[in-house]
NUPANU-62354 format. One record per atom (N, C-alpha, C, CB): x, y, z; residue number from 0; residue in three letters; atom name. Coordinates in nm, 4 decimals, padded with zeros to 6 digits, always signed. Atoms other than C-alpha are relative to their C-alpha. Glycine has a CB too. Layout:
N
X | Y | Z | NUM | ALA | CA $
...
This chain:
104
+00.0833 | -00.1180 | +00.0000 | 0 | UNK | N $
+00.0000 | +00.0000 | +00.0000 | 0 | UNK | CA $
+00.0884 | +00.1253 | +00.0000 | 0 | UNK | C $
-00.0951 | -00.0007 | +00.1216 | 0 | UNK | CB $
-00.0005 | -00.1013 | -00.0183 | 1 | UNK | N $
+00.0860 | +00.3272 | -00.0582 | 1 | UNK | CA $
-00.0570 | +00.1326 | +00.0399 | 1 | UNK | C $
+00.0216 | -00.0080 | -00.0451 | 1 | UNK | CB $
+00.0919 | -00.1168 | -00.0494 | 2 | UNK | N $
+00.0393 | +00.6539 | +00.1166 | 2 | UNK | CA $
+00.0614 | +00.1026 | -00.0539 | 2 | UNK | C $
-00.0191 | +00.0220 | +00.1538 | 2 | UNK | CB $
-00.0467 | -00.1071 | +00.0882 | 3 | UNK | N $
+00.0255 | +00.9633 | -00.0195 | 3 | UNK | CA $
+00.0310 | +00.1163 | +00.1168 | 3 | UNK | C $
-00.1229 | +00.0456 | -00.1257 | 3 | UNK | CB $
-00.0529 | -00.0840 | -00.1074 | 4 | UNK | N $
+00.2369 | +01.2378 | +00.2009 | 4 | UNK | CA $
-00.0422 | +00.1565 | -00.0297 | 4 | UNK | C $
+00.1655 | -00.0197 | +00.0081 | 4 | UNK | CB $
+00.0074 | -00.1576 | -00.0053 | 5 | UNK | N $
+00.1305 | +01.5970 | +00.2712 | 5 | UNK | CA $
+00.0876 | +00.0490 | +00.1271 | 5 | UNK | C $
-00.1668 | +00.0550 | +00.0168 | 5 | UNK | CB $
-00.0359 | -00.0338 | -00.0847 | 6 | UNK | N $
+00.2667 | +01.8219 | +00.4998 | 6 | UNK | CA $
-00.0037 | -00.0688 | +00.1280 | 6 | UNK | C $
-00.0368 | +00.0850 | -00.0074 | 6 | UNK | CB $
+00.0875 | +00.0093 | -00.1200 | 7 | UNK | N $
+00.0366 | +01.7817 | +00.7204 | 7 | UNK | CA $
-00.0224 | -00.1518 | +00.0755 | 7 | UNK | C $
-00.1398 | +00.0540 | -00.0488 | 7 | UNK | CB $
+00.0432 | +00.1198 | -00.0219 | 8 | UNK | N $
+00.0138 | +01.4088 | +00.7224 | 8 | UNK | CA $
+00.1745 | -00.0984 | +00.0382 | 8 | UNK | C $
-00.1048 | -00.0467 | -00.1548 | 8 | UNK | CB $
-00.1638 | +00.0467 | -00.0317 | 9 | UNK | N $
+00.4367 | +01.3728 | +00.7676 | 9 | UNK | CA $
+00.0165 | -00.0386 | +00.1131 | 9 | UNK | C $
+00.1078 | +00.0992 | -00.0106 | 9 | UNK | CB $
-00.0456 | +00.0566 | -00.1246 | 10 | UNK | N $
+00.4909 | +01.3648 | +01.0771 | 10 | UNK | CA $
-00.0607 | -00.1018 | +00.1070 | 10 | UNK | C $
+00.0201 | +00.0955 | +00.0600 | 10 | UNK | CB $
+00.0793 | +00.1284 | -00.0793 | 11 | UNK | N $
+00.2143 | +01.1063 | +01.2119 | 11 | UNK | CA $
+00.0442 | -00.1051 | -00.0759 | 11 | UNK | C $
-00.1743 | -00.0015 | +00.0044 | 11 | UNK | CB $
-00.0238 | +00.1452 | +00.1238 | 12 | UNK | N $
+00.3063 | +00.8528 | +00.8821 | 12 | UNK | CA $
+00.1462 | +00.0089 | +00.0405 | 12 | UNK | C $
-00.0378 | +00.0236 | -00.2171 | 12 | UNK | CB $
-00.1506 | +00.0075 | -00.0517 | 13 | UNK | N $
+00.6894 | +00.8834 | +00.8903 | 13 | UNK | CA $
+00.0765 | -00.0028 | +00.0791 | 13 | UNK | C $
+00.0469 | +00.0436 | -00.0142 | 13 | UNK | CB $
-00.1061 | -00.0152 | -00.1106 | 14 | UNK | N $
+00.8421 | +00.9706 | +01.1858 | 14 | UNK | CA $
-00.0898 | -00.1077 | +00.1081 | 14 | UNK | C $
+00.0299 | +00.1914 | +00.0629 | 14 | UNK | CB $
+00.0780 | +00.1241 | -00.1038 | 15 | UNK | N $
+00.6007 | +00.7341 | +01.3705 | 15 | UNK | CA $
+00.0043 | -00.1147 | -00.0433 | 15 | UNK | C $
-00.1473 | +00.0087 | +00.0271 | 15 | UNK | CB $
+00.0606 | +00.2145 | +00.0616 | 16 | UNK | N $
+00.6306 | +00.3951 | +01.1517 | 16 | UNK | CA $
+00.1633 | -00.0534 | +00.0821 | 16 | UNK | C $
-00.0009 | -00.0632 | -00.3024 | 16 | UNK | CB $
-00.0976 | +00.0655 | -00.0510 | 17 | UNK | N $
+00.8154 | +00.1607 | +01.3131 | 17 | UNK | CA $
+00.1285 | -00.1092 | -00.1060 | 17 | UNK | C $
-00.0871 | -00.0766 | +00.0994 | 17 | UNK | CB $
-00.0443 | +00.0618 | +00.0960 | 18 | UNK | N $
+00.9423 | +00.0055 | +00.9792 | 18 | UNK | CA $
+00.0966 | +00.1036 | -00.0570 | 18 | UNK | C $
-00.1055 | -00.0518 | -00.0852 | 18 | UNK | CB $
-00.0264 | -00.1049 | +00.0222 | 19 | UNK | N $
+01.1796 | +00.2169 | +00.7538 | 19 | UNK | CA $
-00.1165 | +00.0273 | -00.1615 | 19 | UNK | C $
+00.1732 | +00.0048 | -00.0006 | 19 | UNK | CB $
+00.0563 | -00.0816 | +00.1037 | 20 | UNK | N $
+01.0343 | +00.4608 | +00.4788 | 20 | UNK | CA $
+00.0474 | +00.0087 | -00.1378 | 20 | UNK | C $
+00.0026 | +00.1156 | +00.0411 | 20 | UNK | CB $
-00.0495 | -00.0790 | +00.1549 | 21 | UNK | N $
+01.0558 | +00.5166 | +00.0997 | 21 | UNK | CA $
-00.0829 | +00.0328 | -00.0629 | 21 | UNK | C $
+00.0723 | -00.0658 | -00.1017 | 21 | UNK | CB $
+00.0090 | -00.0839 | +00.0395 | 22 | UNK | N $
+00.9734 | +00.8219 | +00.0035 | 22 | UNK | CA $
+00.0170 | +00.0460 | -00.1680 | 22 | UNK | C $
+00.0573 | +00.0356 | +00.0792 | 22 | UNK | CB $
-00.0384 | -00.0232 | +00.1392 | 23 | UNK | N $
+00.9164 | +00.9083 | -00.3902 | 23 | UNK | CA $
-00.0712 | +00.1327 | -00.0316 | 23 | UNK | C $
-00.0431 | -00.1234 | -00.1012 | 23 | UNK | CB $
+00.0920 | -00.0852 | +00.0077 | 24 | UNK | N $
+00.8554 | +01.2376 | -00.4751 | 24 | UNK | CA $
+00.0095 | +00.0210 | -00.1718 | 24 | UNK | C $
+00.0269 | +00.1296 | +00.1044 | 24 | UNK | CB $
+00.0766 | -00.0198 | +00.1343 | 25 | UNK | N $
+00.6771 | +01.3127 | -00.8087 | 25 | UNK | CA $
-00.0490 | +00.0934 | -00.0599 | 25 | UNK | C $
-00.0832 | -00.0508 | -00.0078 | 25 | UNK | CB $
+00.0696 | -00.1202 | +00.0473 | 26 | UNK | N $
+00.5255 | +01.5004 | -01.0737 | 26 | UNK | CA $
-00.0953 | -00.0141 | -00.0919 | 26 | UNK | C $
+00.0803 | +00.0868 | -00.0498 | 26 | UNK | CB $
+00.1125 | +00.0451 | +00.1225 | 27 | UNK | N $
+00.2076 | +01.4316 | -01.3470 | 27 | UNK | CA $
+00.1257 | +00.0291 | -00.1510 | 27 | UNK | C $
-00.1923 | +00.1473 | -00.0019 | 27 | UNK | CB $
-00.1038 | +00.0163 | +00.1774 | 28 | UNK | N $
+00.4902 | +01.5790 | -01.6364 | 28 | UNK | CA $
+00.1004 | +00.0472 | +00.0073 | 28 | UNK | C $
-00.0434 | +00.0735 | -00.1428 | 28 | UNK | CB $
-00.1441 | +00.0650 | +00.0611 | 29 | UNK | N $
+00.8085 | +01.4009 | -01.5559 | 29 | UNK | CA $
-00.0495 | -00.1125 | -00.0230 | 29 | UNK | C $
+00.1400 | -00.0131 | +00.0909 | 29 | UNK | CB $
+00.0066 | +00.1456 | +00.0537 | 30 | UNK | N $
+00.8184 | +01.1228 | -01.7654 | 30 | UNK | CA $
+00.0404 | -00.0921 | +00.0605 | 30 | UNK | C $
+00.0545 | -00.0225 | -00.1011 | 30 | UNK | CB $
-00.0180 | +00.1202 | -00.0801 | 31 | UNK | N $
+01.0396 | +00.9463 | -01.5683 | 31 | UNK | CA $
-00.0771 | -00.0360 | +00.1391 | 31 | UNK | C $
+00.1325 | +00.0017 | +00.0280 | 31 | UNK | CB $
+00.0543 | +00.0287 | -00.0736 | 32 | UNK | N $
+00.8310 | +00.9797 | -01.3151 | 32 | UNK | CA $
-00.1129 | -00.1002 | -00.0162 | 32 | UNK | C $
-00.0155 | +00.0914 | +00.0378 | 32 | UNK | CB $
+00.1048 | +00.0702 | +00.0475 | 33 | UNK | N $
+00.5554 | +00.8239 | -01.4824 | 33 | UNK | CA $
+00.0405 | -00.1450 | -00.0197 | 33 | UNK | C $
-00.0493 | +00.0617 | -00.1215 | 33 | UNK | CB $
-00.0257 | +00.1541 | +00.0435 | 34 | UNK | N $
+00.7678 | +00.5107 | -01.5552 | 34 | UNK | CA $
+00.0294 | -00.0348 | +00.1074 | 34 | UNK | C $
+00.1039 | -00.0452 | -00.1040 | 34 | UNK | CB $
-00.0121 | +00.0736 | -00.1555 | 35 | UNK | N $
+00.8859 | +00.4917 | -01.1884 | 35 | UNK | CA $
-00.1284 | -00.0502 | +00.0744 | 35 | UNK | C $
+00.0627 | +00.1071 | +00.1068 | 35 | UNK | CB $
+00.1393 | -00.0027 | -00.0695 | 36 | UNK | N $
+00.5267 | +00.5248 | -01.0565 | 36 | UNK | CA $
-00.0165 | -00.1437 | +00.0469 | 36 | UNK | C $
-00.1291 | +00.0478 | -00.1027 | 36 | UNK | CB $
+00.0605 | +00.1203 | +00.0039 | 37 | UNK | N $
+00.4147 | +00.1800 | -01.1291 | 37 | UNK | CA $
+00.0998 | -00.1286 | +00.0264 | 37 | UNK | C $
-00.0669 | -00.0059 | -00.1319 | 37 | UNK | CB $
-00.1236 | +00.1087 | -00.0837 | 38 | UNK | N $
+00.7516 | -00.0112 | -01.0233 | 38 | UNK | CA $
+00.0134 | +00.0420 | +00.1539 | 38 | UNK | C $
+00.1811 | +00.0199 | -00.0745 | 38 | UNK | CB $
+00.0369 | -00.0285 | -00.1129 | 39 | UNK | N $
+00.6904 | +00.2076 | -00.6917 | 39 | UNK | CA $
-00.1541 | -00.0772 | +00.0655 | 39 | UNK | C $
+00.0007 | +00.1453 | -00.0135 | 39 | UNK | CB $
+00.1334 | +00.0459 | +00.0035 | 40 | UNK | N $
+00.3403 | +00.0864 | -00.7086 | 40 | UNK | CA $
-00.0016 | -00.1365 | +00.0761 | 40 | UNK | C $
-00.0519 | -00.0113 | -00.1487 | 40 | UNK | CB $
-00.0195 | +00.1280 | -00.0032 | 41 | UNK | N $
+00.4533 | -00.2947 | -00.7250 | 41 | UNK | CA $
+00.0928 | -00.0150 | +00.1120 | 41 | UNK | C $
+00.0443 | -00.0536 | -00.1263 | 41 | UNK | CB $
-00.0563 | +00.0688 | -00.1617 | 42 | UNK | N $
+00.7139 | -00.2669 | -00.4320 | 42 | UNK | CA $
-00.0895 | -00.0004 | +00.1117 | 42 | UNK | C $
+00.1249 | +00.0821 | +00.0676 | 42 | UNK | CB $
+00.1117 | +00.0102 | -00.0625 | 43 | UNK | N $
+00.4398 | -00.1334 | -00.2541 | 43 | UNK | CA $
-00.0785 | -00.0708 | +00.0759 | 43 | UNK | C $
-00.0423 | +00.0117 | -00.0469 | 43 | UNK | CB $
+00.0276 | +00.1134 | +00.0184 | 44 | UNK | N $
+00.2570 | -00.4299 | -00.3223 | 44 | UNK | CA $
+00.0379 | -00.0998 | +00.1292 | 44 | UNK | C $
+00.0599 | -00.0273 | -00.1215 | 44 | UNK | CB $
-00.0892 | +00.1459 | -00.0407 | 45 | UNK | N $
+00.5062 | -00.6677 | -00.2277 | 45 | UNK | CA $
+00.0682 | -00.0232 | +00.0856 | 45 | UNK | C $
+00.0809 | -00.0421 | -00.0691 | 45 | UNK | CB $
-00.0861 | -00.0236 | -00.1368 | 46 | UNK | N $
+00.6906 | -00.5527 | +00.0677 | 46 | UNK | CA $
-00.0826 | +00.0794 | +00.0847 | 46 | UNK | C $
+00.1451 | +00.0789 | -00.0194 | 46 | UNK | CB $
+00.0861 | -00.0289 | -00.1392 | 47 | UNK | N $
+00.5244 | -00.5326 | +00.4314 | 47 | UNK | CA $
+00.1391 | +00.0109 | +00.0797 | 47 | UNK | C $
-00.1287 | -00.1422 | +00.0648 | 47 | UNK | CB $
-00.1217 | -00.1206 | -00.1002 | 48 | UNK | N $
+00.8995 | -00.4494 | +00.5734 | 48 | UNK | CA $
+00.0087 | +00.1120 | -00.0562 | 48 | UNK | C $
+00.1694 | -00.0370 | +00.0140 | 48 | UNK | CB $
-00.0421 | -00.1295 | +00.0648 | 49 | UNK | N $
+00.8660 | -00.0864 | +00.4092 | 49 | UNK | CA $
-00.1320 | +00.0580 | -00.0369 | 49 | UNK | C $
+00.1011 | -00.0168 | -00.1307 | 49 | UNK | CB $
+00.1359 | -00.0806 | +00.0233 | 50 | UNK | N $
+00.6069 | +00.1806 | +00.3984 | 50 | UNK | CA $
+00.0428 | +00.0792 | -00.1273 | 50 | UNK | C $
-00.0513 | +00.1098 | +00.1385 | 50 | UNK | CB $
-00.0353 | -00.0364 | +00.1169 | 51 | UNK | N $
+00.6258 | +00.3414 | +00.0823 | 51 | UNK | CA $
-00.1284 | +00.1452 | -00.0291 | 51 | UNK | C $
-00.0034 | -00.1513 | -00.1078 | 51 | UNK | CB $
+00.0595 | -00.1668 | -00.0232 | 52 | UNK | N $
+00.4994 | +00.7195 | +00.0761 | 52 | UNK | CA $
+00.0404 | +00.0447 | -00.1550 | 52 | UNK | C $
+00.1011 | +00.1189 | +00.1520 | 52 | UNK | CB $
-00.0742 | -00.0500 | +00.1355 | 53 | UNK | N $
+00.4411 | +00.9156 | -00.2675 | 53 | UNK | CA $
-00.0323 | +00.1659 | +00.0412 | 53 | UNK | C $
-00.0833 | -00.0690 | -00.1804 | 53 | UNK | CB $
+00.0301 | -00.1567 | -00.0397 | 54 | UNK | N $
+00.4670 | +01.3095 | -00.2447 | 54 | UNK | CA $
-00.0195 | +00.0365 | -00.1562 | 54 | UNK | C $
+00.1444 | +00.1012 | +00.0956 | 54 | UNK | CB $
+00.0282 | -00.0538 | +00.1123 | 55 | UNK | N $
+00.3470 | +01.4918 | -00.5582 | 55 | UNK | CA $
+00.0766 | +00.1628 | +00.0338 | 55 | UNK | C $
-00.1746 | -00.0129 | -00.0312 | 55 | UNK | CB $
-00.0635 | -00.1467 | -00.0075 | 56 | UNK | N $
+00.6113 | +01.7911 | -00.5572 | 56 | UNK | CA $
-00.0747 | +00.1366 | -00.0647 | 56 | UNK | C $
+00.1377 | -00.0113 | -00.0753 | 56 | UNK | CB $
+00.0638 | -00.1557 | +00.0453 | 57 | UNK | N $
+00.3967 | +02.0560 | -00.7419 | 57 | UNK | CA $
-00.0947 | -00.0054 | +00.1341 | 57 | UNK | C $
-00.1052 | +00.0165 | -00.1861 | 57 | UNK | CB $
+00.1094 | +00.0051 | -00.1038 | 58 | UNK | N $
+00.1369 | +01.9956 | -00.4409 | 58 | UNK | CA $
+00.0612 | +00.0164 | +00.1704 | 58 | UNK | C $
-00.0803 | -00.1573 | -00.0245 | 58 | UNK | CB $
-00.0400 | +00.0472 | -00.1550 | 59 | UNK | N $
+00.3596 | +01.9512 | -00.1649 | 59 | UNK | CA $
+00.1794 | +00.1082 | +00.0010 | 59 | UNK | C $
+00.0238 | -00.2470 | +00.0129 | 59 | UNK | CB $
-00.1455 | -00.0802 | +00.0145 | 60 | UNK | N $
+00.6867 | +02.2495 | -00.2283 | 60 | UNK | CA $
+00.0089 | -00.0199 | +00.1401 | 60 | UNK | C $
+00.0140 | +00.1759 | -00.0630 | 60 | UNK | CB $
-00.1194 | +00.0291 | -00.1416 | 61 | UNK | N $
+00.7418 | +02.2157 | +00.1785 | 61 | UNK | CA $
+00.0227 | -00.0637 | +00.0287 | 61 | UNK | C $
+00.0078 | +00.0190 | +00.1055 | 61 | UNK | CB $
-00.0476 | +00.0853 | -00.0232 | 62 | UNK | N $
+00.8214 | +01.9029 | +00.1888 | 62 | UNK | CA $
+00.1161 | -00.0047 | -00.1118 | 62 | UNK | C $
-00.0920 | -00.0925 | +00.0173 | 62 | UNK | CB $
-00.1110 | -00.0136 | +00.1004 | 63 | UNK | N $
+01.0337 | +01.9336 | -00.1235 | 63 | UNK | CA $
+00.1678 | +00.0808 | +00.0163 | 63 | UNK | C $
-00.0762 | +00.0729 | -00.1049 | 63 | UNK | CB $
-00.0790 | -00.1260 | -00.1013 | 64 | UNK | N $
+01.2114 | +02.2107 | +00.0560 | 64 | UNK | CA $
+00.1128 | -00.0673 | +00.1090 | 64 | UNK | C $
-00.1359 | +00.0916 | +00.1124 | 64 | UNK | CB $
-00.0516 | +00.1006 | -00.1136 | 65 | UNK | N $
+01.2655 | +01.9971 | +00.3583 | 65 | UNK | CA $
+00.0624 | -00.0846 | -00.0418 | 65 | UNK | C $
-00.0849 | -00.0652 | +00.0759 | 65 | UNK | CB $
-00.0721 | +00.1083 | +00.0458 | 66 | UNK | N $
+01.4125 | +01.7139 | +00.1771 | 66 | UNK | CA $
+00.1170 | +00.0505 | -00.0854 | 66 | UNK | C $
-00.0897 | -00.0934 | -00.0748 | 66 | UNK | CB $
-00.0709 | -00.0955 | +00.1011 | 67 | UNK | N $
+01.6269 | +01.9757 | -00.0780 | 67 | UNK | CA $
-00.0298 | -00.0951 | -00.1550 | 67 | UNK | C $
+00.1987 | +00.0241 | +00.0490 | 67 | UNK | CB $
+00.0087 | +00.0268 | +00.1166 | 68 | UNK | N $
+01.4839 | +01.8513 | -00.3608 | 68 | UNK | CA $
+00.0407 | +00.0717 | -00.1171 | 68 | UNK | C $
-00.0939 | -00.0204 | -00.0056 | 68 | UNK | CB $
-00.0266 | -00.0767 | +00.1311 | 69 | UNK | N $
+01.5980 | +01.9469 | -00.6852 | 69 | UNK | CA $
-00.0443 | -00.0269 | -00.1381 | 69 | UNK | C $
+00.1214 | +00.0027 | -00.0155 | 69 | UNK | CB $
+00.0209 | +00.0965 | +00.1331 | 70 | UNK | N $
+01.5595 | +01.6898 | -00.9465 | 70 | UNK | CA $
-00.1297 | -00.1214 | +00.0371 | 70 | UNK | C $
+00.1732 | -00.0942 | -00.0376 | 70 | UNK | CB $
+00.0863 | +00.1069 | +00.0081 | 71 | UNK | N $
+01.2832 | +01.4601 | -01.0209 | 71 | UNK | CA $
-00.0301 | -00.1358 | -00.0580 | 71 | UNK | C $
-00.0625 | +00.0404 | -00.0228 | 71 | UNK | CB $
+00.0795 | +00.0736 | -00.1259 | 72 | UNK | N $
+01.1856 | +01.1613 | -00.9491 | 72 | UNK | CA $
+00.1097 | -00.0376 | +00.1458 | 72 | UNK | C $
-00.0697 | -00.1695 | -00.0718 | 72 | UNK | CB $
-00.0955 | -00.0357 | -00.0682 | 73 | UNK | N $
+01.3411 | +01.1722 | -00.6232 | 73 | UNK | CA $
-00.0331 | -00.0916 | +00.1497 | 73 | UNK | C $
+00.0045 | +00.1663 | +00.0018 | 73 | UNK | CB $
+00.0249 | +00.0948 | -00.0654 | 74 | UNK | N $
+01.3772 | +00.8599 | -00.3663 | 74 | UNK | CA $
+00.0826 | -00.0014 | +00.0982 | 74 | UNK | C $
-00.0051 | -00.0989 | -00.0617 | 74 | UNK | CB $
-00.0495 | -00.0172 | -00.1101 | 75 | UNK | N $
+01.4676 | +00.8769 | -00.0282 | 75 | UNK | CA $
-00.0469 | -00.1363 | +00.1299 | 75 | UNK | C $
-00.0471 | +00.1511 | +00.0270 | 75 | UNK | CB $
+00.0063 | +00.1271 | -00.1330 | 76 | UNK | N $
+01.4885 | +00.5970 | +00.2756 | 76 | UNK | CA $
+00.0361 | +00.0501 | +00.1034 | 76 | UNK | C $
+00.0923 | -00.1310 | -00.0052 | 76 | UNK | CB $
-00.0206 | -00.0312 | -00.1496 | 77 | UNK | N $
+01.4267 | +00.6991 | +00.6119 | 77 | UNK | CA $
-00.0273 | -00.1178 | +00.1229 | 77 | UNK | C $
-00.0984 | +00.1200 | +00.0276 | 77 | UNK | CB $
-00.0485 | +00.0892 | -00.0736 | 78 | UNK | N $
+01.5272 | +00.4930 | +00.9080 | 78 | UNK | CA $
-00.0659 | +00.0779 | +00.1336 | 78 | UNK | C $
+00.1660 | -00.0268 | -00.0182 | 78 | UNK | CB $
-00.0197 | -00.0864 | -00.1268 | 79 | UNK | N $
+01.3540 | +00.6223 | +01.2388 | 79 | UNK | CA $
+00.0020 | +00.1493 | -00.0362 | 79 | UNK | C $
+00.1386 | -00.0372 | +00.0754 | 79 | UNK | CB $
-00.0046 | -00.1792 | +00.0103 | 80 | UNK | N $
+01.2832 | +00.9676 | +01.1249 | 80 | UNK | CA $
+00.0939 | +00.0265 | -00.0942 | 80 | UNK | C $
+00.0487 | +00.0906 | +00.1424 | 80 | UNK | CB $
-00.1663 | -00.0518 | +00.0614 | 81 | UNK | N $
+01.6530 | +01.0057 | +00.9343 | 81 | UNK | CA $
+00.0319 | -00.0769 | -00.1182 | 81 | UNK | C $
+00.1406 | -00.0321 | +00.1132 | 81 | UNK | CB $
-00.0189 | +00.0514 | +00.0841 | 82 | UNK | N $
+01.7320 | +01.0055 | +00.6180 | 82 | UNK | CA $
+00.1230 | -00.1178 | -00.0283 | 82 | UNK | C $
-00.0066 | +00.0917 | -00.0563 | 82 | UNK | CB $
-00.1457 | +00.0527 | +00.0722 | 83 | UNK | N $
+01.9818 | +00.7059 | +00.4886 | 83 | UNK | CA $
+00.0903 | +00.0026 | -00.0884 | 83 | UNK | C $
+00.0056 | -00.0684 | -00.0232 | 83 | UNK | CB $
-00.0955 | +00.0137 | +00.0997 | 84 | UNK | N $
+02.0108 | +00.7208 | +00.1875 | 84 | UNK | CA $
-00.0853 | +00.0570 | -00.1189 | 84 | UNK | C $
+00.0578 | -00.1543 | -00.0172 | 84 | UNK | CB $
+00.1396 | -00.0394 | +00.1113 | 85 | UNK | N $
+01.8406 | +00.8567 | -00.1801 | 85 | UNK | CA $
+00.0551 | +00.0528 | -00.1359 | 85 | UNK | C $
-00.1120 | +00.1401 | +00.0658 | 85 | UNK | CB $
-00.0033 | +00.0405 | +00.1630 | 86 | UNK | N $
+01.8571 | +00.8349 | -00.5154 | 86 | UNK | CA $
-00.0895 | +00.1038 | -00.0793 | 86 | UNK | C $
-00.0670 | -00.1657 | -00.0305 | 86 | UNK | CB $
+00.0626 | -00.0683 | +00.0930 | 87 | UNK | N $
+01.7514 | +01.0606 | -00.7896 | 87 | UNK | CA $
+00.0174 | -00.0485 | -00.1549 | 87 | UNK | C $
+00.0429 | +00.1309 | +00.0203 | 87 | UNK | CB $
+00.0124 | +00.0081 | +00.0886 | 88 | UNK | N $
+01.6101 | +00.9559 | -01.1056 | 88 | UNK | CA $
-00.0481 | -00.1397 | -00.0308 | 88 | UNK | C $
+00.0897 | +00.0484 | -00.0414 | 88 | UNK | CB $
+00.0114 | +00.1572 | -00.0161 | 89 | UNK | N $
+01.4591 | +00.6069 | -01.2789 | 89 | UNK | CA $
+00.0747 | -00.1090 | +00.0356 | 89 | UNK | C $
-00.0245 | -00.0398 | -00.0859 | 89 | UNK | CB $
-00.1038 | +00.1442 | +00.0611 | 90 | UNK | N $
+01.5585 | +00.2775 | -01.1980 | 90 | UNK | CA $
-00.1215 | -00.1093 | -00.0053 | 90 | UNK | C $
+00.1592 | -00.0692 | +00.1364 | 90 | UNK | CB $
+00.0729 | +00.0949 | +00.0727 | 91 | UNK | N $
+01.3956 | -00.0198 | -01.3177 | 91 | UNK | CA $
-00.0111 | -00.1116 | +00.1393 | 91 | UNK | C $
+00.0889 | -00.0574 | -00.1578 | 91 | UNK | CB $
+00.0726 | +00.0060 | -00.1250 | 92 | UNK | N $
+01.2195 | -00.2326 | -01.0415 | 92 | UNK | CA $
+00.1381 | -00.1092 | +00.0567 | 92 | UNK | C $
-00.1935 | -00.0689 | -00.0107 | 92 | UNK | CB $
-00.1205 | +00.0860 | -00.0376 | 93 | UNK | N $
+01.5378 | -00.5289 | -01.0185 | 93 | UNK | CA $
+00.0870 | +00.1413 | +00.0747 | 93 | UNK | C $
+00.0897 | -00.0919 | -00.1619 | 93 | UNK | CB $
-00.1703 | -00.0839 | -00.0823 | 94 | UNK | N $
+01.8364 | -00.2017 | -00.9288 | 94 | UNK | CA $
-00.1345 | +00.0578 | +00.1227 | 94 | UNK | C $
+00.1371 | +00.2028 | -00.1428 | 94 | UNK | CB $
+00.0151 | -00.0636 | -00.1081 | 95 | UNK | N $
+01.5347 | -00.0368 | -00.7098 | 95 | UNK | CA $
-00.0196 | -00.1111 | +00.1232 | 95 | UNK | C $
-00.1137 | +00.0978 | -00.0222 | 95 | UNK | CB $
-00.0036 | +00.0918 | -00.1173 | 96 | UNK | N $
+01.4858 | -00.3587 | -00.4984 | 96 | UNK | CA $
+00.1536 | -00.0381 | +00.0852 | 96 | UNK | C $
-00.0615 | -00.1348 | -00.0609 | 96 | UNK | CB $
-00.1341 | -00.0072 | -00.0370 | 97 | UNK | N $
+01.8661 | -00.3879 | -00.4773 | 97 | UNK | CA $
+00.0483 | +00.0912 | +00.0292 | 97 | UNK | C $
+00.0684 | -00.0328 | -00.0641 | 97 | UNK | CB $
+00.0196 | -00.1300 | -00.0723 | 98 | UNK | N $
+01.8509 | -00.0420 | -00.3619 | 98 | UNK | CA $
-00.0278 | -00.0260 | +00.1169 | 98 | UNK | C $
-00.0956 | +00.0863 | -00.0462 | 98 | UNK | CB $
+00.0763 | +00.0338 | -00.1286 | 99 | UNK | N $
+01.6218 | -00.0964 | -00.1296 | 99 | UNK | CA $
+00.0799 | -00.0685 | +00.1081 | 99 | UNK | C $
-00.1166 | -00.0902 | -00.0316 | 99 | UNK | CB $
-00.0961 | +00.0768 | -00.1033 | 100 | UNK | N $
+01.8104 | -00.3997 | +00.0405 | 100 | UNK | CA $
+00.1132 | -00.0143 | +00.0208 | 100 | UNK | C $
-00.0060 | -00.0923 | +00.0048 | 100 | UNK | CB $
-00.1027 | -00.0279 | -00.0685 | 101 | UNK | N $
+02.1141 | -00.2870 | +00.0417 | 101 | UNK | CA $
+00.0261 | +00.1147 | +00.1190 | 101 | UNK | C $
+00.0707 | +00.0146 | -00.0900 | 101 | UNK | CB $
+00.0432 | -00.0961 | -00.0459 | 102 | UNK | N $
+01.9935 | +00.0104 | +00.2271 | 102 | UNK | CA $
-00.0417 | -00.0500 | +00.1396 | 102 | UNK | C $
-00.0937 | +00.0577 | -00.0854 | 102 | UNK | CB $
+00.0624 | +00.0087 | -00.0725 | 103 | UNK | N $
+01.7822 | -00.1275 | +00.4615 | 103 | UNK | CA $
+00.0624 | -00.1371 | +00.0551 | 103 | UNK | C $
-00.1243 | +00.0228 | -00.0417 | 103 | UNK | CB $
């Protein structure tokens, strides 16, 4: 399952899960975003060790802010509140699972 992050909804979802976080933030027109979406979608899915949060950056600039976003699509793993580690740009769902668990 995925949840979708607002401001407002950060700090009860994230900093409170007892699992760690990955964070994808997004946009309706980046492309690559559009091709990550649905390999985000499917980890989602498939992994119950990992909450998986999507932020829509035109909707959400203070969280974008907070994270220093720059570039899009833009993937971040938080551990306990704190970021680990994060990645900018596609990867195809095999390098993001090997992401993932080397990470976590």
């Amino acid at each position: 399952m995925e949840v979708n992050l607002t401001s407002e909804n950060f700090e009860s979802t994230v900093m409170n899960s007892d699992i760690p976080v990955l964070i994808d933030f997004w946009a309706s027109w980046c492309s690559p975003c559009m091709l990550l979406s649905p390999v985000v979608e499917e980890v989602a899915e498939e992994r119950d060790d990992l909450l998986v949060c999507k932020v829509n950056a035109d909707e959400q600039p203070e969280l974008c802010i907070q994270f220093g976003v720059q570039s899009i699509p833009a993937l971040f793993i938080l551990k306990n509140g704190e970021i680990i580690d994060k990645s900018v740009g596609y990867r195809d769902k095999s390098n993001l699972l090997d992401w993932i668990d080397s990470v976590i």
